[in-house]
DRENVOTOR-487243 format. One line per 10 residues: number of its first residue (from 1); their letters; for each residue x, y, z of N, C-alpha, C, O. Coordinates in Angstrom, 1 decimal. Example, Ala and Ser with C-alpha at 12.3 -4.5 7.8 and 13.67 -1.06 7.14 Angstrom:
1) AS) 13.2 -5.7 7.8 12.3 -4.5 7.8 13.2 -3.3 7.8 14.2 -3.3 8.5 | 12.8 -2.2 7.1 13.7 -1.1 7.1 12.9 0.0 7.9 13.4 1.1 8.0
***
This chain:
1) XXXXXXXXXX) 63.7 75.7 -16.9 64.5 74.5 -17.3 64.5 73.5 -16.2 64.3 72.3 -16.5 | 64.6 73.8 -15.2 64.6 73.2 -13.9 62.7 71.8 -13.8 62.0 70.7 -13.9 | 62.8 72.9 -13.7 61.3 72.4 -13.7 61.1 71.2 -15.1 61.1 70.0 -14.8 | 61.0 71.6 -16.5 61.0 71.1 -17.3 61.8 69.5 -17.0 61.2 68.4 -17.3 | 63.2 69.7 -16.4 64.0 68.6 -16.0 63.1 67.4 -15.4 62.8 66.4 -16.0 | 62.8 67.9 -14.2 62.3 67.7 -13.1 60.7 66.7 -13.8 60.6 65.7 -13.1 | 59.9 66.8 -14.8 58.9 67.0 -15.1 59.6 65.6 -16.4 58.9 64.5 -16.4 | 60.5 65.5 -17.3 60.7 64.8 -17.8 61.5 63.5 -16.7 61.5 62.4 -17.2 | 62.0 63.5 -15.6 62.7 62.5 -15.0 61.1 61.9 -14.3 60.9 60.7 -14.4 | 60.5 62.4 -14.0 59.4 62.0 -12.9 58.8 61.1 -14.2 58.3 60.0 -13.7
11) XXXXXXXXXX) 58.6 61.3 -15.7 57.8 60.6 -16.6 58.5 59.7 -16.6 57.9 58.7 -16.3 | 60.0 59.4 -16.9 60.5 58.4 -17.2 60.7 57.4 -16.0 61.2 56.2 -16.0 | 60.4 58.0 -15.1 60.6 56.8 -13.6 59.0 56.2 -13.7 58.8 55.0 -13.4 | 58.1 57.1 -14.2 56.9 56.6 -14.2 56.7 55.0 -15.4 56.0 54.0 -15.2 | 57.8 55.4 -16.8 57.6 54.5 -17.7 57.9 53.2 -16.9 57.1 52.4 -16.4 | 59.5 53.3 -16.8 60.2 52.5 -15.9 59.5 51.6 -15.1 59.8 50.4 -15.0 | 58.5 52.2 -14.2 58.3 51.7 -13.5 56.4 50.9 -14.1 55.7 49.9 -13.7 | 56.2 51.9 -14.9 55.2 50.4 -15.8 56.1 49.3 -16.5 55.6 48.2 -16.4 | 56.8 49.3 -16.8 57.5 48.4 -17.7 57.5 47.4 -16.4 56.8 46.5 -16.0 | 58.6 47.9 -15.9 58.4 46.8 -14.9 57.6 45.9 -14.2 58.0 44.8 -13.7
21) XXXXXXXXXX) 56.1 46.7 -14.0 54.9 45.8 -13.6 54.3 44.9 -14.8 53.6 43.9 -14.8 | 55.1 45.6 -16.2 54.4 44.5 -17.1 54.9 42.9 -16.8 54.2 41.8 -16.7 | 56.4 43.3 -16.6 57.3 42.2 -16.7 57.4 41.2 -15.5 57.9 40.1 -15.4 | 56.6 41.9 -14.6 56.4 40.8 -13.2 55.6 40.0 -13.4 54.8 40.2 -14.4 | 55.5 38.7 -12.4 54.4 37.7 -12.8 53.1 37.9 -12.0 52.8 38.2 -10.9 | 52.5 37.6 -13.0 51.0 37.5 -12.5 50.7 36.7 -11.2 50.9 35.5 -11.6 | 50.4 36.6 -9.9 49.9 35.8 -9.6 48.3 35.6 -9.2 47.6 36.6 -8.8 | 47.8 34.2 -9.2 46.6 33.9 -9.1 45.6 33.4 -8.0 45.3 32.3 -7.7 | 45.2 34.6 -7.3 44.2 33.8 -6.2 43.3 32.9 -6.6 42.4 33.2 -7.4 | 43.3 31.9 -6.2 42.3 30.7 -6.2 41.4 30.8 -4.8 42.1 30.8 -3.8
31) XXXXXXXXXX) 40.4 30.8 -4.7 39.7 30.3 -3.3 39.4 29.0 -3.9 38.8 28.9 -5.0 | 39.8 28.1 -3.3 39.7 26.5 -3.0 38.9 25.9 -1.9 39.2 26.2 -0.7 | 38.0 25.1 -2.2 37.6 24.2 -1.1 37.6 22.4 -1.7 37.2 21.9 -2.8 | 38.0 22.0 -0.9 38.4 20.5 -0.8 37.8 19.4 0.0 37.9 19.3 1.2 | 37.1 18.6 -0.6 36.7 17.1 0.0 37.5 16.0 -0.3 38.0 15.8 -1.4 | 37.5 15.0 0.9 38.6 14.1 0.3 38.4 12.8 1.6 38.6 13.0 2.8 | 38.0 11.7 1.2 37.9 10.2 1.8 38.9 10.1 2.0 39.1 10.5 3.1 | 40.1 9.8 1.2 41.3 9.3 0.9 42.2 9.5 2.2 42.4 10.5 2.8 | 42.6 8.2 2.5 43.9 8.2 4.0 45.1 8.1 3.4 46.1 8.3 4.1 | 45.3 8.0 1.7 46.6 7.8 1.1 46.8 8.1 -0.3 46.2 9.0 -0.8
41) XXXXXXXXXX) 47.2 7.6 -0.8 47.6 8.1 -2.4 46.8 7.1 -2.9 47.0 6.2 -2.1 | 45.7 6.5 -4.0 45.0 5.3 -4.4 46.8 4.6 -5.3 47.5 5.0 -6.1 | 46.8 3.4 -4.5 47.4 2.4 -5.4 46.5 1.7 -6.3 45.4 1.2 -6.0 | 47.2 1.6 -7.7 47.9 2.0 -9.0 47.4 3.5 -8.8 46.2 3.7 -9.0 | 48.1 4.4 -8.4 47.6 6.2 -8.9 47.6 6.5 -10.4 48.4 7.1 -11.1 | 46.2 5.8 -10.8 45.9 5.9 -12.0 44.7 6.6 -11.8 44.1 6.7 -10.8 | 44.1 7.3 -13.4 42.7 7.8 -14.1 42.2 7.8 -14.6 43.0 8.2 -15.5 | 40.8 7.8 -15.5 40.8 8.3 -16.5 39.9 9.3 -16.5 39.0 9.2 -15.7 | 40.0 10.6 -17.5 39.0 11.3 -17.2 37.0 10.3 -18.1 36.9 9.3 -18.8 | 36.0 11.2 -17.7 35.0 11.0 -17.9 34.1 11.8 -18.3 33.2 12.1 -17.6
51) XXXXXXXXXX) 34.4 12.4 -20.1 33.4 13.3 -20.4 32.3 13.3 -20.0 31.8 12.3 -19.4 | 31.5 14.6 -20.2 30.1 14.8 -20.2 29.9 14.9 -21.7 30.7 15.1 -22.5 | 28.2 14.6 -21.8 27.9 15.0 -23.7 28.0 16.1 -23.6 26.8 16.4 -23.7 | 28.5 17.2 -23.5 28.5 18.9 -23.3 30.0 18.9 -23.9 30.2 19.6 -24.9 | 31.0 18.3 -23.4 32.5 18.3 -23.4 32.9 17.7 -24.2 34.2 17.6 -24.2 | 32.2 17.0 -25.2 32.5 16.0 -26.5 32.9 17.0 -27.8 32.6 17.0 -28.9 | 33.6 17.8 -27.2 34.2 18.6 -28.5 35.8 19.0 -28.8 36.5 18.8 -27.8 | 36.3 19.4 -29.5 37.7 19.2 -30.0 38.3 20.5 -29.0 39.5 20.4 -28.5 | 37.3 21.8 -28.6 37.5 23.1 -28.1 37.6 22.4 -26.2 37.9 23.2 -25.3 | 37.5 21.7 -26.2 37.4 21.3 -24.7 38.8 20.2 -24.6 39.0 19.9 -23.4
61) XXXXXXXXXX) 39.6 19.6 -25.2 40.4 19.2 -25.7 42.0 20.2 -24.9 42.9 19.8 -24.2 | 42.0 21.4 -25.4 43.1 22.0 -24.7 42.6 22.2 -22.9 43.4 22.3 -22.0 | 41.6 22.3 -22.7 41.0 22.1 -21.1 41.5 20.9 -20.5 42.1 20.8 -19.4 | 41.2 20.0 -21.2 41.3 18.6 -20.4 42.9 18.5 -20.6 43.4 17.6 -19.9 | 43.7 19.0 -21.3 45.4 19.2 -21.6 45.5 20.0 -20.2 46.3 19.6 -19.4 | 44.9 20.9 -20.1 45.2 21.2 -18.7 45.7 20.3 -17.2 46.7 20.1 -16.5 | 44.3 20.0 -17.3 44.1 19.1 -16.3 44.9 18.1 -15.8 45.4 17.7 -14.7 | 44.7 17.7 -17.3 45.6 16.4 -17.1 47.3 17.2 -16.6 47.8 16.7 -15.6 | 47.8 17.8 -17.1 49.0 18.1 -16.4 48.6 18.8 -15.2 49.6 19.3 -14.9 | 47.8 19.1 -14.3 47.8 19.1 -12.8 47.6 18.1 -12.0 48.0 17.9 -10.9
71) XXXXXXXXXX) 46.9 17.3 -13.0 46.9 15.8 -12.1 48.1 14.9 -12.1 48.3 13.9 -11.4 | 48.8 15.3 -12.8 50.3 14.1 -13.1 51.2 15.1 -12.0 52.1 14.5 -11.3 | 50.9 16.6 -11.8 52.0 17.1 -10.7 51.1 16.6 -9.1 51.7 16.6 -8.0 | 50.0 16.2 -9.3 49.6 15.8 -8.1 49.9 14.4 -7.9 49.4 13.9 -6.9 | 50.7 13.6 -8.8 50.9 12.6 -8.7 50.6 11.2 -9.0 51.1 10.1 -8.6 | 49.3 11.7 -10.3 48.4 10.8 -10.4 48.8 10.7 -11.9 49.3 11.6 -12.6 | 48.5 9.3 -12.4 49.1 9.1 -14.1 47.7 8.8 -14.8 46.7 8.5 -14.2 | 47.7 8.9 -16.2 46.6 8.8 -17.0 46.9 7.6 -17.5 47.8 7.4 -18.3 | 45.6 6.4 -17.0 45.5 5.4 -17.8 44.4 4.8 -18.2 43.9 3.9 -17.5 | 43.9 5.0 -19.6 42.4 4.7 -19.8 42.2 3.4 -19.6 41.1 3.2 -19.0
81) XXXXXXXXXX) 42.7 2.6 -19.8 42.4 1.0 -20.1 42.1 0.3 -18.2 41.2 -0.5 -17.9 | 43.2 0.9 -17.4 43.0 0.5 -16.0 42.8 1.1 -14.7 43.1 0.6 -13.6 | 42.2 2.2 -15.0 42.1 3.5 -14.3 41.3 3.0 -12.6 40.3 2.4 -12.3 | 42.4 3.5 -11.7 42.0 3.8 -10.2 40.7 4.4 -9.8 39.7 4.1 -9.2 | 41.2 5.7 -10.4 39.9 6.5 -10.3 39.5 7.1 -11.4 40.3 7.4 -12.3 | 38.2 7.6 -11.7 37.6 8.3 -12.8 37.4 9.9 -12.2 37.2 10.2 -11.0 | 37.7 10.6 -13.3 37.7 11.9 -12.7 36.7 12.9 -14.2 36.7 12.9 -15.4 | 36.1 13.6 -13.4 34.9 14.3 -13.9 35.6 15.7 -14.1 36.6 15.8 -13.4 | 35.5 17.1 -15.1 36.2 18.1 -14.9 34.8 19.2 -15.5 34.0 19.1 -16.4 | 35.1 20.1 -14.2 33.8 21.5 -14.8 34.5 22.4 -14.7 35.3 22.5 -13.8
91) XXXXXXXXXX) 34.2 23.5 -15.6 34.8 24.4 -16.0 33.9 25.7 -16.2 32.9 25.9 -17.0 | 34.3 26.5 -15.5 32.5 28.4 -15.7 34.0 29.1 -16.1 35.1 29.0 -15.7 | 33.2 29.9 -17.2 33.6 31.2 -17.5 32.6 32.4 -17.5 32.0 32.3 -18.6 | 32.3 33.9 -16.4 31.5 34.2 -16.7 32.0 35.9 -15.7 32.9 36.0 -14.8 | 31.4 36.6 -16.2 32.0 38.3 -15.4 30.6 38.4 -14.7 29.4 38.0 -14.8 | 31.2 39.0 -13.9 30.0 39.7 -12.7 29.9 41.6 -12.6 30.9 42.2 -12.3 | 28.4 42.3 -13.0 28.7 43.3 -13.2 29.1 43.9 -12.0 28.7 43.6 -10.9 | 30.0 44.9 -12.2 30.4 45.9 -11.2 29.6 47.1 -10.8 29.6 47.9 -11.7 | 29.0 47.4 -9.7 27.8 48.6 -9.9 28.4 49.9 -8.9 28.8 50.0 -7.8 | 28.3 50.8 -10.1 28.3 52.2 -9.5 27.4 53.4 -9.3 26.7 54.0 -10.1
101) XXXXXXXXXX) 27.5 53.5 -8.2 26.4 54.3 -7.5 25.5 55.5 -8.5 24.2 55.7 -8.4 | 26.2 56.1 -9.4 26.0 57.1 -10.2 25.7 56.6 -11.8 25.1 57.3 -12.6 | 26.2 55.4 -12.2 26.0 54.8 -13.4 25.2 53.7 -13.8 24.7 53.4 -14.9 | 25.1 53.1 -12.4 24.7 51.5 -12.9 25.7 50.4 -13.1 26.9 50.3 -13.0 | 24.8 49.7 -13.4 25.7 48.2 -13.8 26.4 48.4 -14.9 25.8 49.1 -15.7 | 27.3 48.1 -15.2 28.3 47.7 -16.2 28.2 46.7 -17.3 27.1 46.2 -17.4 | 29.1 46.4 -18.2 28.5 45.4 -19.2 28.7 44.2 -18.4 29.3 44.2 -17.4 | 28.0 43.0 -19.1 28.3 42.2 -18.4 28.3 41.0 -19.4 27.3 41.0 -20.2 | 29.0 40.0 -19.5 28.8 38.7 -20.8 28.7 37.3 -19.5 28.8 37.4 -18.3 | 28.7 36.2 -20.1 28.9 34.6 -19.8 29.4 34.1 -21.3 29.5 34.6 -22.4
111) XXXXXXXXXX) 29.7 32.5 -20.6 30.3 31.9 -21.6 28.6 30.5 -21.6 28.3 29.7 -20.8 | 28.1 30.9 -22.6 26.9 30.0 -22.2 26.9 28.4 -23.0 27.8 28.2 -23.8 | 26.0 27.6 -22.7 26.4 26.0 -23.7 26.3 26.4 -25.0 25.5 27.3 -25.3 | 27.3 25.8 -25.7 28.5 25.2 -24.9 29.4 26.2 -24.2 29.3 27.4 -24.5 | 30.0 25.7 -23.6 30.7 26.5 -22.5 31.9 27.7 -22.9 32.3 28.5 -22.0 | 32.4 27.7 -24.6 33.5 28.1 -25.1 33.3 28.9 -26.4 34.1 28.9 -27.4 | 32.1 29.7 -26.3 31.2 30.7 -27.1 31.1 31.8 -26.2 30.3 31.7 -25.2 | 31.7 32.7 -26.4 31.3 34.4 -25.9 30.5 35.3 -26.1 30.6 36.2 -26.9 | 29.8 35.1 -25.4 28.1 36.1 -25.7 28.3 36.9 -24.6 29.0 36.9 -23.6 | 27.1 38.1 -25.4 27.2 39.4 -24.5 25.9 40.0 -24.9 25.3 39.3 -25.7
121) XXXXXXXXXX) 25.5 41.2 -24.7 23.9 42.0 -24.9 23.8 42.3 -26.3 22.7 42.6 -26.8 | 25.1 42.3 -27.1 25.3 42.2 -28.1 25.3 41.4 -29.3 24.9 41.7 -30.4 | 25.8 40.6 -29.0 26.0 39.6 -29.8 27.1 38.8 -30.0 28.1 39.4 -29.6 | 27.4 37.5 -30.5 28.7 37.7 -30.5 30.1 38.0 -29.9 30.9 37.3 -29.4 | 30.2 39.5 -30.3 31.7 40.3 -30.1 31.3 41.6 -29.4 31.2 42.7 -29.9 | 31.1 41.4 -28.2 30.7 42.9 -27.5 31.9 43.6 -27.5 33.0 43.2 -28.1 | 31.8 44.6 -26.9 32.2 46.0 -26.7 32.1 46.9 -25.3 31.1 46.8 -24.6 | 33.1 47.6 -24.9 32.7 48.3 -23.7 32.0 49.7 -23.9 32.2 50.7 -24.5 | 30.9 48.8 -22.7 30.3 50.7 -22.7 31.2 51.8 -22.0 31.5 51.5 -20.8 | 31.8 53.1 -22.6 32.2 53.8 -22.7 31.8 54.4 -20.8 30.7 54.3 -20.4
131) XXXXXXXXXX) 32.8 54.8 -20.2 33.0 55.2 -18.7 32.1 54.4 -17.7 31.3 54.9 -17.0 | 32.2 53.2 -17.8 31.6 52.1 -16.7 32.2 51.1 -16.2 33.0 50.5 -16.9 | 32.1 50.9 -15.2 32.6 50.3 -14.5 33.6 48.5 -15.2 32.8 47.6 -15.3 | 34.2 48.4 -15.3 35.0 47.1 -15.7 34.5 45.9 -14.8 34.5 45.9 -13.6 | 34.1 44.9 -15.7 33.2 44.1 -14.7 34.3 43.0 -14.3 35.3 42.8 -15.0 | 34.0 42.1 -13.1 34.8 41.2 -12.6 35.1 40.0 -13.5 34.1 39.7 -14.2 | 36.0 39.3 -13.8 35.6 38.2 -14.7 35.8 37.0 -13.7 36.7 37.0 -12.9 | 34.9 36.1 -13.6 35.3 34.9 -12.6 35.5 34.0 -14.0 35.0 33.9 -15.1 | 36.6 33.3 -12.9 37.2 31.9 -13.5 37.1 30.8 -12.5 37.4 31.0 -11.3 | 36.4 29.2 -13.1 36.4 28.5 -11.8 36.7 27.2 -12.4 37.0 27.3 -13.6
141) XXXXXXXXXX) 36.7 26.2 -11.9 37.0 25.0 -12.2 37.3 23.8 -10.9 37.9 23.8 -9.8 | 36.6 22.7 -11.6 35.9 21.7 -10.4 36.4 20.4 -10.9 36.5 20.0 -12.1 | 36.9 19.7 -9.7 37.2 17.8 -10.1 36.8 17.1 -9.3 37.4 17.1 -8.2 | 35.5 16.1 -9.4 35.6 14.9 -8.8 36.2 14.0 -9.1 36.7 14.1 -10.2 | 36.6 12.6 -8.3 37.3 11.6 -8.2 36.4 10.8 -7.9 35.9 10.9 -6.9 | 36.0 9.7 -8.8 35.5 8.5 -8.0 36.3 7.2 -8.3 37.1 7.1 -9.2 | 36.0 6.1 -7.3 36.5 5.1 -7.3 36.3 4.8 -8.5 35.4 5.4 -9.0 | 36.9 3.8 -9.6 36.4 2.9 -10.5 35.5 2.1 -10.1 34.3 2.4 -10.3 | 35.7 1.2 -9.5 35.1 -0.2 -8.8 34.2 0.3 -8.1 33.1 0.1 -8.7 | 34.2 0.8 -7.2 32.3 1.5 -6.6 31.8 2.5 -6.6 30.8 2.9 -6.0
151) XXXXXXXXXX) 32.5 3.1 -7.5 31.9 4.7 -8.0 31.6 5.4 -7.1 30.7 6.2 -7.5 | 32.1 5.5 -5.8 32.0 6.0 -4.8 32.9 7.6 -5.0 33.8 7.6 -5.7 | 32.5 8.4 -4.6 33.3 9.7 -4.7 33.9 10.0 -3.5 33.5 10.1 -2.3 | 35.3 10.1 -4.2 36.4 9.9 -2.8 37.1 11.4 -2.9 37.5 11.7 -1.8 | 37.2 12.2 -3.7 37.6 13.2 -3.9 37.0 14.8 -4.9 36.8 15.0 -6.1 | 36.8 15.7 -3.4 36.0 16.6 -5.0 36.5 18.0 -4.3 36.3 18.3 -3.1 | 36.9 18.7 -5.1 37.5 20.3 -5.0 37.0 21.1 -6.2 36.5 20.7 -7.3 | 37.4 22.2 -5.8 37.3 23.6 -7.1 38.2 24.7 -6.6 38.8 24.7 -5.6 | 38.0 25.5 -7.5 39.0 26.6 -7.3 38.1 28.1 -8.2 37.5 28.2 -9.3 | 38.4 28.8 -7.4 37.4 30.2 -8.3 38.4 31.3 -8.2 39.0 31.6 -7.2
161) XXXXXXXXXX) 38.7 32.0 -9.4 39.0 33.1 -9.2 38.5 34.5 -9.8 38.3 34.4 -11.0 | 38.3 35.6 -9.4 37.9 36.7 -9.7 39.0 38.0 -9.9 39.8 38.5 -9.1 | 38.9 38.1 -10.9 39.7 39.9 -11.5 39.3 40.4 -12.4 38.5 39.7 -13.1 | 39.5 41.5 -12.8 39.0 42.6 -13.5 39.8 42.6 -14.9 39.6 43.4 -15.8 | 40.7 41.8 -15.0 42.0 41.5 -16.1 40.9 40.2 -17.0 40.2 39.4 -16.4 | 41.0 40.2 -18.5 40.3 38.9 -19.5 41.7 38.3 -19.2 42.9 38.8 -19.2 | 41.2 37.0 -19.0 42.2 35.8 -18.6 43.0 34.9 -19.6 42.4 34.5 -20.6 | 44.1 34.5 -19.4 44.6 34.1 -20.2 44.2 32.4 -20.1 44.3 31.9 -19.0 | 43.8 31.9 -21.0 43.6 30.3 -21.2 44.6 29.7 -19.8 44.1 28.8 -19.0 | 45.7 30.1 -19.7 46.6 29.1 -18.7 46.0 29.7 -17.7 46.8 29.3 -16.8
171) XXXXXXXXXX) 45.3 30.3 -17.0 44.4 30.5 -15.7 43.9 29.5 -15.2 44.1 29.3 -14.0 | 43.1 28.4 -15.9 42.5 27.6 -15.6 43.5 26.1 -15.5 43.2 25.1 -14.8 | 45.0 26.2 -16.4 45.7 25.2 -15.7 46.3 25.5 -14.3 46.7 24.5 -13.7 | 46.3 26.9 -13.7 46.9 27.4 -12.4 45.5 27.3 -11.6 45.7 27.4 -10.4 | 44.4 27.1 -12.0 43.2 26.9 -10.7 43.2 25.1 -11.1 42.1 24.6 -10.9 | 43.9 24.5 -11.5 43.2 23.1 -11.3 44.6 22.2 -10.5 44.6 21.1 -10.0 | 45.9 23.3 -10.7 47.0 23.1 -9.6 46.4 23.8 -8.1 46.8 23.5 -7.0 | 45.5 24.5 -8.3 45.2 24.9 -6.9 44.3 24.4 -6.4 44.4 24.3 -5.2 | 43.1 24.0 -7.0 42.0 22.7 -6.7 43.3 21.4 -5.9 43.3 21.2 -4.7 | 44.2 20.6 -6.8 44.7 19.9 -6.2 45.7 20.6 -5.5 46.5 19.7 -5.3
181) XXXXXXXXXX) 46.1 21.4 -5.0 47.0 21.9 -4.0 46.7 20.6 -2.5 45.7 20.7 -1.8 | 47.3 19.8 -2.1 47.2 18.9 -1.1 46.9 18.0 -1.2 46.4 17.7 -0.2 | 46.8 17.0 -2.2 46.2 15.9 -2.8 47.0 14.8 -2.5 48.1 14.7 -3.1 | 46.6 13.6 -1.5 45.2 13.6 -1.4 44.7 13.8 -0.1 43.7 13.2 0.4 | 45.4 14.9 0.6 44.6 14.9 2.0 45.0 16.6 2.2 46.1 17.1 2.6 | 43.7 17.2 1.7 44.3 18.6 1.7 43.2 19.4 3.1 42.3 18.9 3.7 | 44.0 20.6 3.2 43.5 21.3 4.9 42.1 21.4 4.3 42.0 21.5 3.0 | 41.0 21.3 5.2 40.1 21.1 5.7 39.1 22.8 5.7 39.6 23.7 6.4 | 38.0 23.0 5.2 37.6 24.1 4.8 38.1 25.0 3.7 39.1 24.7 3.0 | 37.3 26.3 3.5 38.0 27.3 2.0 39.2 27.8 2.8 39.3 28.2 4.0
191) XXXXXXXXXX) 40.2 27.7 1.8 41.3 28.4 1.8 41.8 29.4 0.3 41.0 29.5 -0.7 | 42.8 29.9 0.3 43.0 30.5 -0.5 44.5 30.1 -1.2 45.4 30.2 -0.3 | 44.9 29.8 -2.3 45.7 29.7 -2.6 46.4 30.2 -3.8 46.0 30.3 -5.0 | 47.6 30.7 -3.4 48.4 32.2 -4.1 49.1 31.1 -5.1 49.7 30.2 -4.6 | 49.0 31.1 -7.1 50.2 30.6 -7.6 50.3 31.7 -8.8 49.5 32.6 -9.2 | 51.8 31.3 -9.2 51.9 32.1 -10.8 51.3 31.9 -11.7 50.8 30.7 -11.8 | 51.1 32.6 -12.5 50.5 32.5 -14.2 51.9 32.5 -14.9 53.0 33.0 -14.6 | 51.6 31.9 -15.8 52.5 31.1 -16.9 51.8 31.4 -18.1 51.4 30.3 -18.6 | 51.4 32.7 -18.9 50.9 32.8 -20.1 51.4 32.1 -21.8 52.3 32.0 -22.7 | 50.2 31.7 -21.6 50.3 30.6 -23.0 51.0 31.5 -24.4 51.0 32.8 -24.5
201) XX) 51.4 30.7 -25.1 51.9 31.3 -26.4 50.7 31.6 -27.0 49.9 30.7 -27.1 | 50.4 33.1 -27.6 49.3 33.4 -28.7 49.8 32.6 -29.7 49.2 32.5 -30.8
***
């Protein structure tokens, strides 16, 4: 009986204590590196962004929703008509296989052009191969800045992150707050920068 006790308290501290890891927040390493001319904030701290013909679609639309709210917490406002600077946005989604000594590589997909199509060896809608390794998923995302007026590039960062977790869409608004993490005069070489995930509504 003892035992039995013993054996049902140890499961339920075990639940407990998943529940609880569900309920904490995710946080997001970014490795970031940053370039930046800029001695100050550009007056009018205006932008506009600058598709590519790749990004001319309605699915790239909640991306640039992104963005655009990391650029307004960096301080900068969206204005097509008189824009300071123009700003360019790239975006990879893609896993890296994981290799084990005894099995091999793992499955492995990209997100190939256009950029927001999930392919795999499969087709389509892959599947895991059954006892292999879980492959890395990298998430990354890139902004230049150029002047309007001389098209000069005054500002350009990214942010990459890697986990073994499929990512929630708001991943990439938490690496484009960490791209601008210090804007517009951010430390100098890669750093790393720790933020929360804030999961989007399904």
């Amino acid at each position: 009986m003892l035992r039995r006790s013993t054996l049902t308290c140890a499961l339920l501290l075990g639940l407990a204590a998943a529940l609880t890891g569900c309920s904490s927040t995710r946080l997001v390493d970014g490795q970031v590196q940053s370039f930046s001319t800029l001695a100050a904030m550009p007056a009018p701290a205006t932008y506009r962004i600058e598709r590519l013909p790749s990004q001319q679609t309605p699915a790239f639309d909640t991306l640039a929703a992104l963005a655009e709210q990391s650029l307004a917490r960096a301080g900068l406002q969206r204005d097509d008509a008189t824009p300071r600077l123009l700003v360019q946005i790239g975006i990879q989604a893609d896993s890296v296989p994981r290799y084990d000594s005894l099995r091999g590589p793992g499955f492995y997909g990209f997100y190939g052009p256009p950029p927001w199509a999930w392919r795999d060896g499969w087709g389509l809608h892959g599947f895991w191969r059954m006892a292999e390794p879980t492959p890395l998923y990298r998430r990354a995302v890139s902004l230049v800045l150029r002047d309007a007026t001389t098209q000069a590039i005054v500002y350009e960062t990214s942010a990459v992150h890697e986990d073994t977790w499929v990512s929630d869409p708001a991943v990439y608004g938490v690496l484009f707050d960490a791209a601008l993490n210090g804007f517009p005069q951010p430390p100098g070489g890669a750093r790393q920068v720790r933020l929360p995930l804030t999961p989007t509504t399904p």
